[in-house]
C-alpha positions as CSV (number, residue, x, y, z in Angstrom):
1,X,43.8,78.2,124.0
2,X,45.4,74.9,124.2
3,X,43.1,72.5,126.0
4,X,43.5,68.6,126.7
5,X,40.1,66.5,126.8
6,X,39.7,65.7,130.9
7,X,36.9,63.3,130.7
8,X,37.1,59.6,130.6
9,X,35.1,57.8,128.0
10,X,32.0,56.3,130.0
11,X,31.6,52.2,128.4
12,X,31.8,48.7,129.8
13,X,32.2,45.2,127.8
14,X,28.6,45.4,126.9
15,X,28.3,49.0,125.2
16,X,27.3,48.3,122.2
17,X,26.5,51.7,120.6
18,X,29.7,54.5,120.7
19,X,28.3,57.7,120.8
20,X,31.2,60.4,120.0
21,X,31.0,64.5,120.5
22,X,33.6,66.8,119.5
23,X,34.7,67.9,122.3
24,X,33.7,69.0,125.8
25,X,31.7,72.4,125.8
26,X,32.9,74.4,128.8
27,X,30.0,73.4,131.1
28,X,30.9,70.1,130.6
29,X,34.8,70.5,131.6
30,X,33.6,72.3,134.6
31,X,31.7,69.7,135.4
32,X,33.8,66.8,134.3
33,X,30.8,65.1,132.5
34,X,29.4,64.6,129.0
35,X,26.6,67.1,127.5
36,X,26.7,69.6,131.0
37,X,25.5,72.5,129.4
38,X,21.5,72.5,130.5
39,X,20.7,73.7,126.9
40,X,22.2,70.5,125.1
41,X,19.2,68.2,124.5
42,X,21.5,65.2,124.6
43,X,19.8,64.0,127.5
44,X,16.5,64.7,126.7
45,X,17.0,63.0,123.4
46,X,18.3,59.5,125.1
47,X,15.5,59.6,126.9
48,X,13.2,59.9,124.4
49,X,14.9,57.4,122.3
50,X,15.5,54.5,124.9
51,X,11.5,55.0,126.6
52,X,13.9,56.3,130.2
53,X,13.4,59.0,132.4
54,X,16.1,62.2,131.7
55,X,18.7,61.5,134.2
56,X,19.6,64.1,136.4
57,X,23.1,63.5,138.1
58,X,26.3,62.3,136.8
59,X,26.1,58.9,138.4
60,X,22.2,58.8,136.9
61,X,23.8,59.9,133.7
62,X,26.4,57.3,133.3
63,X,24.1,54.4,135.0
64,X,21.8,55.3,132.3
65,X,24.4,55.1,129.7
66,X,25.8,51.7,130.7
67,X,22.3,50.4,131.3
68,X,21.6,51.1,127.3
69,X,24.7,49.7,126.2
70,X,25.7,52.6,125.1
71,X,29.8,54.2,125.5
72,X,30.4,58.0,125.1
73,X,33.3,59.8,124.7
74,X,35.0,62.7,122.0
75,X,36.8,62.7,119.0
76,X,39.5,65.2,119.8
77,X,42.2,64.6,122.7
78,X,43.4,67.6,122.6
79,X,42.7,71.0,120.7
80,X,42.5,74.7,120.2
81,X,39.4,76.1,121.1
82,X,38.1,79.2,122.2
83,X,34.7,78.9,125.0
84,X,32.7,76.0,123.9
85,X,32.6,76.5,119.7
86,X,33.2,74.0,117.5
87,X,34.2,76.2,114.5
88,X,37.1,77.6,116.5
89,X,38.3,74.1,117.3
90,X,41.9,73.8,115.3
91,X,45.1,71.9,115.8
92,X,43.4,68.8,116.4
93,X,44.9,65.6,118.1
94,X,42.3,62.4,117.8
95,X,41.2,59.9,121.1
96,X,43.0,56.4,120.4
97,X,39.5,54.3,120.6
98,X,41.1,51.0,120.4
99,X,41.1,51.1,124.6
100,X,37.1,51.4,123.8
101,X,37.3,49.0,120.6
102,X,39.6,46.7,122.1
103,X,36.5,45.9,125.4
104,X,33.6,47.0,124.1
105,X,31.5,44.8,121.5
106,X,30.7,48.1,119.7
107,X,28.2,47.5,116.8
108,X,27.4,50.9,115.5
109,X,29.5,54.4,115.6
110,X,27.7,57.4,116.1
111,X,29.4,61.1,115.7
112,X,27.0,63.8,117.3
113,X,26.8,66.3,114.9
114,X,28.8,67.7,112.0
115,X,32.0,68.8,113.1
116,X,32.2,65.3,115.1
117,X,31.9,63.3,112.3
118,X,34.4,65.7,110.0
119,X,36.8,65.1,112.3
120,X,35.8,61.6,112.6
121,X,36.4,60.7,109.2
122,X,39.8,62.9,109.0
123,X,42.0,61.6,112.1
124,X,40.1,58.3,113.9
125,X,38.6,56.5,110.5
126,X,42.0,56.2,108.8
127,X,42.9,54.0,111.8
128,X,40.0,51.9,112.4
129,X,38.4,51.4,108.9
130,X,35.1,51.9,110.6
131,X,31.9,54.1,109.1
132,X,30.6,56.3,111.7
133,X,26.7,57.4,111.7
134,X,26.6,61.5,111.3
135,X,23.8,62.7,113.6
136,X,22.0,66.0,113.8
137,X,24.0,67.6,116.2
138,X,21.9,68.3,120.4
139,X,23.7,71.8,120.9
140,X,21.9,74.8,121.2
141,X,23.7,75.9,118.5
142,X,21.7,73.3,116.4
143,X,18.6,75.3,117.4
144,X,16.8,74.7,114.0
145,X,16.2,70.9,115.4
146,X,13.7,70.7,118.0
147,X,14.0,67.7,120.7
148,X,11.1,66.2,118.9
149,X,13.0,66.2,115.9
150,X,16.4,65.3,116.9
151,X,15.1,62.1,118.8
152,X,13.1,60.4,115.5
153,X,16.4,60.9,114.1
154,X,18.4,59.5,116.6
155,X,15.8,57.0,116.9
156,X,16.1,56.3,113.6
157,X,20.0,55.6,113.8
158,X,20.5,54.1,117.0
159,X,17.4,51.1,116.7
C-alpha cells in the first residue's frame, strides 16, 4: 500500500545530532509520533545514553529531543509498505533534509538501523555529500540487541 510519511521532523536551530528511521511503523502513524510502538527501545536507549528519564508523552518526547540537541525524522517520504516492515518497503521517494540542514547546525548524521542507512546512502547522500553513522537498529525486530547493548553503541556514536 502506498503510504506518505505524516510526521514532521522534530529539530530547532540548535539540534545538533540528526537521528533518521526508515519510516514510521504503524504505531507510530497512529500516533503521529516517532518510535510509538511500546516495544521499540528508542526511548529507553536515549535515555540511557543522555543520563534522562524515558519520556512518556509526545510533548515529553519531543522536549526531550530538543533539550539534547538532537532532530528526528525518516528517510523515506513516501513508500510501499505493508504493516510496519522494513523489508516490504519499495518504491521509495527520499525526505528533502535541506529544510533540516538549511536551520539546524547538524554535526553528526545518524541512520537507525540497516535499512535506514541503505536507503540513506541510495537517495539522500547523493544530494548532500554527507556520511551518515549506521546504528544498530531499536526495533523489536532487532531483538538480538538488548537495551544494554544498543545504548553503549549509541553511546559510542552519539558522544
Amino acid at each position: 500500500m502506498r503510504i506518505s510519511h505524516p510526521i514532521e521532523p522534530v529539530f530547532d536551530e540548535k539540534s545538533e545530532i540528526l537521528i533518521l528511521g526508515s519510516f514510521p511503523s504503524v504505531k507510530s502513524r497512529e500516533q503521529m509520533f516517532f518510535y510509538g510502538h511500546p516495544q521499540n527501545r528508542f526511548w529507553k536507549v536515549m535515555a540511557n545514553v543522555t543520563g534522562d528519564n524515558v519520556p512518556e508523552s509526545i510533548d515529553e518526547k519531543r522536549a526531550f529531543l530538543l533539550k539534547n540537541h538532537i532532530a528526528v525524522w525518516d528517510v523515506i517520504a513516501q513508500c510501499d509498505i505493508e504493516g510496519s516492515s522494513d523489508s516490504s518497503i519499495k518504491d521509495v521517494k527520499a525526505n528533502d533534509l535541506s529544510r533540516i540542514l538549511a536551520k539546524a547546525n547538524i554535526k553528526k548524521i545518524c541512520c537507525n538501523g540497516a535499512k535506514s542507512w541503505e536507503l540513506y546512502n541510495k537517495y539522500i547522500k547523493p544530494v548532500t555529500g554527507r556520511e551518515a553513522v549506521k546504528l544498530p537498529s531499536t526495533s523489536p525486530a532487532n531483538a538480538a540487541w538488548s537495551v544494554e547493548r544498543l545504548a553503549a553503541a549509541w553511546k559510542a556514536a552519539l558522544v
